[in-house]
C-alpha positions as CSV (number, residue, x, y, z in Angstrom):
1,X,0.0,0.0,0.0
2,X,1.9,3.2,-1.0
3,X,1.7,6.8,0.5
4,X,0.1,9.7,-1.7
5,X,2.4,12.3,-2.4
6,X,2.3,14.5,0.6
7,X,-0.4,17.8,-0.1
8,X,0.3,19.8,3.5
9,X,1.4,18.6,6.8
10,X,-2.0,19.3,8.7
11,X,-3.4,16.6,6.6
12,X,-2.3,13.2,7.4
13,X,-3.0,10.7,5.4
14,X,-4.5,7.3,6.8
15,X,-3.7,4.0,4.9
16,X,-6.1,2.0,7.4
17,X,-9.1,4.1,6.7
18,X,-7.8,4.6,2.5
19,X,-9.7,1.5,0.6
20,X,-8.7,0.7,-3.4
21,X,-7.1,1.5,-5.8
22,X,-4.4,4.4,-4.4
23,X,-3.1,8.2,-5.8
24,X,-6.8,8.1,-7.6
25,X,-7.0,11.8,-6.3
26,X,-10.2,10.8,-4.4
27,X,-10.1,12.4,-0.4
28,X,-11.7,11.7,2.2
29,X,-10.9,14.2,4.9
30,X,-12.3,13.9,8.7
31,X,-11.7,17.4,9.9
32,X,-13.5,20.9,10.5
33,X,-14.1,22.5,7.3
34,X,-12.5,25.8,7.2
35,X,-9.5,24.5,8.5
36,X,-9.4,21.6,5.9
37,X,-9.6,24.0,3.5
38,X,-7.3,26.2,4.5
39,X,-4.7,22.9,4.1
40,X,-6.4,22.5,0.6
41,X,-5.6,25.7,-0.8
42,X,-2.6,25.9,-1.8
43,X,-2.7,22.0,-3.7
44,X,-6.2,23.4,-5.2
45,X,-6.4,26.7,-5.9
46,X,-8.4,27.3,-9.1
47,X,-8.3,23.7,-9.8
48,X,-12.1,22.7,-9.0
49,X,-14.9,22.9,-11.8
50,X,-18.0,21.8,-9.2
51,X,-18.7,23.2,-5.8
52,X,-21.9,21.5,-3.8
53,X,-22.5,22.3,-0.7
54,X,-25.5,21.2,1.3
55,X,-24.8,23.1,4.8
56,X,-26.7,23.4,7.9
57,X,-30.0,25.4,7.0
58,X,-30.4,26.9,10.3
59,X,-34.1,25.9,10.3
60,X,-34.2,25.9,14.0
61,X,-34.9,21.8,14.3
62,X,-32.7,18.7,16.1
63,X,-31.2,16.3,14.1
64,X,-30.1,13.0,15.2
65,X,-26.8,14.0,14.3
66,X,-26.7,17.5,14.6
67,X,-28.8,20.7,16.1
68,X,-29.2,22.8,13.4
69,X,-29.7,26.1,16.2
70,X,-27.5,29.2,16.0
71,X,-28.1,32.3,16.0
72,X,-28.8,34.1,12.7
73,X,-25.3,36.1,12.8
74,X,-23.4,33.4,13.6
75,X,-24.5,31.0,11.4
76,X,-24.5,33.5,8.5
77,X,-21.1,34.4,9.6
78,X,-19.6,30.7,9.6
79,X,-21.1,30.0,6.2
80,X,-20.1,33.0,4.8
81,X,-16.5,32.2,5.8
82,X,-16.9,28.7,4.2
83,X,-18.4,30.1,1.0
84,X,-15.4,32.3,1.0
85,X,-12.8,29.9,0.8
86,X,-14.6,27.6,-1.3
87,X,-15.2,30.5,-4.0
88,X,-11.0,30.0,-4.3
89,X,-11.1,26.7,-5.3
90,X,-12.9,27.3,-8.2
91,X,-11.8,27.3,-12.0
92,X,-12.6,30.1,-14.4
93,X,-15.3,27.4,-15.7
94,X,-16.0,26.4,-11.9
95,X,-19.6,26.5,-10.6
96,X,-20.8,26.5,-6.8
97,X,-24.1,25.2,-6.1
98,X,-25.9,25.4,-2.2
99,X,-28.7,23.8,-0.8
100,X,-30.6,25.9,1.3
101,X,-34.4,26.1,2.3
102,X,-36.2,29.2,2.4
103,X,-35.4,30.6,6.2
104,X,-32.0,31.8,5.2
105,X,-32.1,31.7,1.3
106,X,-32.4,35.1,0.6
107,X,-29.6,36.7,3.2
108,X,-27.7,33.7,2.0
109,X,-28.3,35.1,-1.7
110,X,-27.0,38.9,-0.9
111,X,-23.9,37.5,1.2
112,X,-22.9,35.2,-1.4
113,X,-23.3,38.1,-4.2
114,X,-20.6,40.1,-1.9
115,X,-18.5,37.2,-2.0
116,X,-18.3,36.1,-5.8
117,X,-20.5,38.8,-7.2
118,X,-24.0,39.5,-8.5
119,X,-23.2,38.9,-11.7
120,X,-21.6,35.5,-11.1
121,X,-25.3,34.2,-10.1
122,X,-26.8,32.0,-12.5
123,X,-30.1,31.0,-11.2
124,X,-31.9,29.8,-8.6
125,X,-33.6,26.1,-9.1
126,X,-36.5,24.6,-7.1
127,X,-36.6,20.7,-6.1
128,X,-39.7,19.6,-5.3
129,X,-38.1,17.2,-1.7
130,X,-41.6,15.7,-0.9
131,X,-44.3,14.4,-2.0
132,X,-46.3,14.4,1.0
133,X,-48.4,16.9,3.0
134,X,-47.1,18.3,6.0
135,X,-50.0,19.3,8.1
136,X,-48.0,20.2,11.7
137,X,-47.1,23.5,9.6
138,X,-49.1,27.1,8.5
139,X,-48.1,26.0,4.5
140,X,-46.4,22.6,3.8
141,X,-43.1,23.0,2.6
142,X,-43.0,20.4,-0.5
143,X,-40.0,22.1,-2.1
144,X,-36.1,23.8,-1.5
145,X,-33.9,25.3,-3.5
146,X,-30.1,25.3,-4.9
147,X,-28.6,28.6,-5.5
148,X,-26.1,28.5,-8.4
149,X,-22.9,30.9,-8.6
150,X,-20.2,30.4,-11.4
151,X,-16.8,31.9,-10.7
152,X,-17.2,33.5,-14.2
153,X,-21.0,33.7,-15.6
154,X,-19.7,34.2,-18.9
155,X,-17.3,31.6,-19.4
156,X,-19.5,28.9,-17.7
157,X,-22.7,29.8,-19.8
158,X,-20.5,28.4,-22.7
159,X,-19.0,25.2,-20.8
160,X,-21.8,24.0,-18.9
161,X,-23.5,20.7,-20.3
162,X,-26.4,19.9,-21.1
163,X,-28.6,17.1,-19.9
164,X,-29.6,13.9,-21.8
165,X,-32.5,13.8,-24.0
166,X,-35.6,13.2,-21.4
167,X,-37.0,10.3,-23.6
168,X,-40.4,12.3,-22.9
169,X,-39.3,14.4,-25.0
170,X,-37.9,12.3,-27.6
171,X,-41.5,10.7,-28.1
172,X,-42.9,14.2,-29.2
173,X,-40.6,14.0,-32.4
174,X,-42.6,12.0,-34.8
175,X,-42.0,12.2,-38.9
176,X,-45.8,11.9,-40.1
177,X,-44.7,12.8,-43.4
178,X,-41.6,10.9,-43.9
179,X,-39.4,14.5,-44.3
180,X,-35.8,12.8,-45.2
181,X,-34.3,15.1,-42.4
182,X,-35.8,12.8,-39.9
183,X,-38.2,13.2,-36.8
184,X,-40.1,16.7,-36.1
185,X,-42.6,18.1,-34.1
186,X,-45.1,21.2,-34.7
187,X,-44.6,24.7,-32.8
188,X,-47.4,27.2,-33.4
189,X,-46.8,29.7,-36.4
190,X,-48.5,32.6,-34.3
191,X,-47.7,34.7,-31.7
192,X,-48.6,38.2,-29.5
193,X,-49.6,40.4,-31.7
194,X,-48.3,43.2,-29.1
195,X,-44.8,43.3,-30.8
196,X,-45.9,42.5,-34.2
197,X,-45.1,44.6,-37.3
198,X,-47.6,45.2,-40.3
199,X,-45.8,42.8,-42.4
200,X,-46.7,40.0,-40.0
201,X,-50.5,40.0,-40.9
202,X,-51.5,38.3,-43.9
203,X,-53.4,35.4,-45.4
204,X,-51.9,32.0,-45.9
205,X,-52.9,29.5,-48.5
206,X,-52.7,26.4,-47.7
207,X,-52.0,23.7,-50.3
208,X,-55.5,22.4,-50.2
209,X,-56.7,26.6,-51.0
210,X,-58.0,26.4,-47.4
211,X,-57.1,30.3,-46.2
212,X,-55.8,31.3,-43.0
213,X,-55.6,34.5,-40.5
214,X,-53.5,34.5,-37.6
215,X,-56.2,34.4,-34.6
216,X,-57.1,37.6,-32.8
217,X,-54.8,39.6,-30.8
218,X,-52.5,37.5,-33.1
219,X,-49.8,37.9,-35.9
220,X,-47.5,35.0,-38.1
221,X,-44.2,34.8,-36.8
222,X,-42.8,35.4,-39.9
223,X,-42.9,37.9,-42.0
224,X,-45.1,36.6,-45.4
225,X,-41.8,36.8,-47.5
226,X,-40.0,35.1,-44.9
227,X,-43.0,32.4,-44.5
228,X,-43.1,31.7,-48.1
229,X,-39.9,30.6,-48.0
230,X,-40.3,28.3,-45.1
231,X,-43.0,26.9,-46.9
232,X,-41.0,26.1,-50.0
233,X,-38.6,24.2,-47.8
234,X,-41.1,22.1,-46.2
235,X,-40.7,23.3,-43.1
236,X,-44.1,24.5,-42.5
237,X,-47.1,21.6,-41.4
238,X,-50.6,21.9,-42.9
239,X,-51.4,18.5,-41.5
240,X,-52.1,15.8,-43.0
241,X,-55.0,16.4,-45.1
242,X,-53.1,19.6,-46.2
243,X,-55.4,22.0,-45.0
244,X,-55.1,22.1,-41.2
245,X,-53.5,25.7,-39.3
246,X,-50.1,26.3,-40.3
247,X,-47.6,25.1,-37.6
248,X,-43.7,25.4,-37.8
249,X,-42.3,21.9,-38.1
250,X,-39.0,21.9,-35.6
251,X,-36.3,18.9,-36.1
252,X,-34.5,16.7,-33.8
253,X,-31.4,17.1,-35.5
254,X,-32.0,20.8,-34.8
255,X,-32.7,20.9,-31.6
256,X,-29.4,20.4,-29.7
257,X,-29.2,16.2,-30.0
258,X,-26.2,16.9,-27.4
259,X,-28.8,17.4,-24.7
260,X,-31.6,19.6,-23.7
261,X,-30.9,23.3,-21.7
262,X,-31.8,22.3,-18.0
263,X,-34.4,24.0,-16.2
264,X,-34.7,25.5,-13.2
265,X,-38.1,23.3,-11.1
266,X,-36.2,19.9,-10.3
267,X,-39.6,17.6,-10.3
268,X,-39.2,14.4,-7.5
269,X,-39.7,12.2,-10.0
270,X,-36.9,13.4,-11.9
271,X,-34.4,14.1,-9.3
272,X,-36.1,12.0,-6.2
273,X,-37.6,12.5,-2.9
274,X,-35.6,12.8,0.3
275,X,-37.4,10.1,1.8
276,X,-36.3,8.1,-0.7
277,X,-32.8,9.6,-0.5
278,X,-33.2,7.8,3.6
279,X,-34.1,4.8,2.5
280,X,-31.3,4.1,0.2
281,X,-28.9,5.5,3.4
282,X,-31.0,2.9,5.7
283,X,-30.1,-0.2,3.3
284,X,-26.2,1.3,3.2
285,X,-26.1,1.8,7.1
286,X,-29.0,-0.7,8.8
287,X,-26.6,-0.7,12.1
288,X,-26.3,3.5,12.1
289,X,-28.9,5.7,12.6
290,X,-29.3,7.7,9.3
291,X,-29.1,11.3,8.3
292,X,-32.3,12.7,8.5
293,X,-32.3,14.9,5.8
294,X,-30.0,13.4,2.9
295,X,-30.1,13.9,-0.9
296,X,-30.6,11.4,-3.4
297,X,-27.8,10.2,-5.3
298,X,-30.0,11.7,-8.6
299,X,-30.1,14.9,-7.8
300,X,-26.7,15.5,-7.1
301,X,-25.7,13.6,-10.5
302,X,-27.6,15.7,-12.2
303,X,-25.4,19.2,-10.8
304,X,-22.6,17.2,-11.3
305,X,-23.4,16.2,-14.5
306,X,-24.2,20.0,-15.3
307,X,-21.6,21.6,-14.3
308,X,-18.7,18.8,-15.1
309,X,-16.8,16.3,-17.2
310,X,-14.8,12.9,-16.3
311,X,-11.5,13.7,-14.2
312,X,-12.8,17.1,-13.3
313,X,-12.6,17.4,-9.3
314,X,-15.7,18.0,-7.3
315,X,-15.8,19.1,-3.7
316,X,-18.3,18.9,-0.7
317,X,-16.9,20.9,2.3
318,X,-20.3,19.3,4.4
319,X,-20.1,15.9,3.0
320,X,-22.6,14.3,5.8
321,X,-23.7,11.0,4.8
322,X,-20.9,10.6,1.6
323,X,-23.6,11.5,-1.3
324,X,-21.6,14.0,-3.6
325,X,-18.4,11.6,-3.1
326,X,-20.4,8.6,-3.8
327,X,-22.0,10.3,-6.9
328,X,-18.8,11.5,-8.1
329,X,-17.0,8.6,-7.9
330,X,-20.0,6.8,-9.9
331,X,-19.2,9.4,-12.8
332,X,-16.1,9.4,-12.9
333,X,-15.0,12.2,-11.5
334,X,-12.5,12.7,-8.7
335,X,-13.4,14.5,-5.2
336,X,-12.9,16.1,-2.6
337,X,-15.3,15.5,1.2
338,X,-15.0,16.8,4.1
339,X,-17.0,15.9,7.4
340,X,-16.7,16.3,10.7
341,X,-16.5,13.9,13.3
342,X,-17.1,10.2,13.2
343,X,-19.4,10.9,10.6
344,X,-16.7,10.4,7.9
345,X,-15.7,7.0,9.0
346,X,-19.1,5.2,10.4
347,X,-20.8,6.6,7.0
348,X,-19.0,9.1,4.7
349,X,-15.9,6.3,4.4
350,X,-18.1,3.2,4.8
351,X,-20.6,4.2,1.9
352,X,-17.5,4.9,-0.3
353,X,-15.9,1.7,0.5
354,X,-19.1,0.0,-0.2
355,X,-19.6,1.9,-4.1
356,X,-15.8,0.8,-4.7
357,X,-17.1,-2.9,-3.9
358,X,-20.2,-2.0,-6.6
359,X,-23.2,-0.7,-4.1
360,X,-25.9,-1.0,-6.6
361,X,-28.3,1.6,-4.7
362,X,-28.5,5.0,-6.0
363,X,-27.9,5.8,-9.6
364,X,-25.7,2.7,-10.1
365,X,-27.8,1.0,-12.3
366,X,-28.5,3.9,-14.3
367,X,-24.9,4.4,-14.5
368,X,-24.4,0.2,-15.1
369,X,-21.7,1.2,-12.0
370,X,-19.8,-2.0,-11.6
371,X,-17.3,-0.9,-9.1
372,X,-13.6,-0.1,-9.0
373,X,-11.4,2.8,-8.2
374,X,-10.5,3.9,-4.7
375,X,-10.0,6.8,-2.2
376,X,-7.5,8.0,0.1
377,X,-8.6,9.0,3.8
378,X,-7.1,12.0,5.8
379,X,-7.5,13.8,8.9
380,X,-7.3,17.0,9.9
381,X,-4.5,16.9,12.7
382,X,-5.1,20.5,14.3
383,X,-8.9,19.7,13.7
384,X,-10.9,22.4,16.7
385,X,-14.8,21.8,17.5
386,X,-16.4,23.6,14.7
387,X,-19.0,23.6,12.1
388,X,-21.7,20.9,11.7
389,X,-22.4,18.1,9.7
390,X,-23.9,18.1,6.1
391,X,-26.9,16.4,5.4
392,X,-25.8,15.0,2.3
């Protein structure tokens, strides 16, 4: 079993704890996280495309592994400092995404524009977390949110990926007509008329001599010279008896067969539940008691899927339960997590000993994750009593 090369002193590096394959660049570190960080920085300064962080939301509730209680300052304060050193570790294509729910979201928005700028924020998405009604409280929070930051807006518009096809959408590509250019699907030729020009209201002829007027209140989207053209390339749809409303006819092969732009409301079925996130930590850990807030294994492939390729690094500063390590590690990617605690040996180290053996839980099957690799465990030797657990 060989030693990694050495990164800085105040980590040390523990072969009884490391498990595969070794020097994979995958690290486990047990230690406070600012002060883990601090060690980090100089071995990974601009050197990380993905950031996710799922810290304590300060909602006020106990945890059976943490309270999640402070003070408003304070806990602002000690996540501010976090986001702060995190921000450093990004690439000029980096991206940092943050759980959060909706007590702290929005002075966790302005702090986090001081820190890496208003500009640098790229959206905010929703993830619908449950399915079920909670009735204890005035409205039943069924949803929470992710802010995303980029360390340059700009250049990660242009290197972010897109995701897969959702074979949803694939099935409303059809070729009625058996156009050579392959699959389509209709888009209405009208819209608002509010921004319409004159020479977007005129009749159209359809092959059939049927004649046609945009609606009321509506105009072509084309111009008529513009839509006569579009006719004589086929790409206008009559329907099939030739006579029906005109409708644009838009092709798969032109619509970005790469992938499809994400969105910003993360459905459960799409992304999962965290109640099911607990039930895939209850079959990993049946002897522990579990996080009670985790995030499923889809949800967090899908930012890092986003916002990063194979052999990029991704780091979790609140790794809790071992999600974002297990996740990368499933695509390919190496990683950085950090937990507090005996949290990153009885789960955070155990789960990622357990996807190196081939846990099939999670996205593994989606993945057809076999196994393999390895990870390298550390600990924070001048570790001090300090910030809480993640819940991922």
């Amino acid at each position: 079993m060989t030693t990694p090369a050495p990164i800085d002193p105040r980590l040390k590096h523990l072969p009884s704890h490391s498990y595969g394959d070794r020097n994979t660049g995958n690290m486990i570190i047990q230690g406070n996280n600012i002060q883990a960080l601090d060690a980090l920085l100089g071995s990974f300064k601009r050197q990380i495309r993905c950031v996710y962080v799922d810290p304590p939301y300060n909602n006020q509730e106990s945890y059976t592994h943490y309270k999640d209680r402070l003070d408003h300052t304070t806990w602002l304060r000690q996540t501010s400092r976090c986001i702060e050193l995190l921000g450093q570790f990004l690439r000029a294509d980096g991206s940092l995404w943050i759980s959060i729910d909706d007590r702290e979201l929005h002075y966790l928005k302005v702090a986090v524009d001081a820190i890496l700028g208003r500009a640098n924020f790229v959206s905010t998405i929703v993830w619908q977390h449950r399915l079920t009604r909670e009735n204890r409280k005035v409205f039943s929070a069924n949803h929470e949110y992710i802010l995303v930051y980029a360390k340059d807006a700009r250049v990660f518009k242009a290197s972010r990926n897109r995701l897969p096809l959702d074979p949803r959408i694939l099935e409303r590509y059809k070729n009625p007509d058996n156009d050579p250019r392959g699959p389509w699907q209709s888009v209405s030729a009208n819209v608002q008329a509010g921004h319409g020009t004159a020479g977007q209201f005129y009749e159209i002829v359809a092959p059939t001599g049927r004649r046609h007027r945009p609606p009321n209140g509506r105009c072509w989207i084309y111009t008529q010279s513009r839509m006569n053209r579009e006719i004589s390339k086929g790409n206008v749809w009559f329907g099939q008896e030739g006579n029906g409303v005109p409708r644009i006819k838009r092709f798969l092969a032109d619509a970005g067969c790469d992938g499809t732009t994400p969105h910003t409301l993360w459905s459960a079925d799409e992304v999962g539940t965290t109640e099911a996130a607990k039930k895939h930590i209850l079959q990993l850990f049946p002897d522990h008691p579990v996080f009670d807030t985790p995030k499923p294994e889809s949800l967090v492939s899908r930012i890092i899927q986003i916002s990063s390729r194979p052999g990029d690094i991704v780091l979790d500063a609140y790794l809790g339960s071992g999600t974002t390590a297990a996740v990368a590690h499933k695509l390919n990617r190496r990683y950085i997590g950090i937990e507090v605690g005996q949290h990153a040996v009885t789960h955070a180290m155990s789960r990622l000993t357990q996807v190196v053996d081939g846990e099939q839980g999670g996205v593994s099957k989606l993945l057809g994750w076999r196994g393999g690799g390895g990870f390298d465990f550390y600990r924070c030797v001048d570790d001090a009593p300090g910030n809480a657990s993640g819940a991922g």
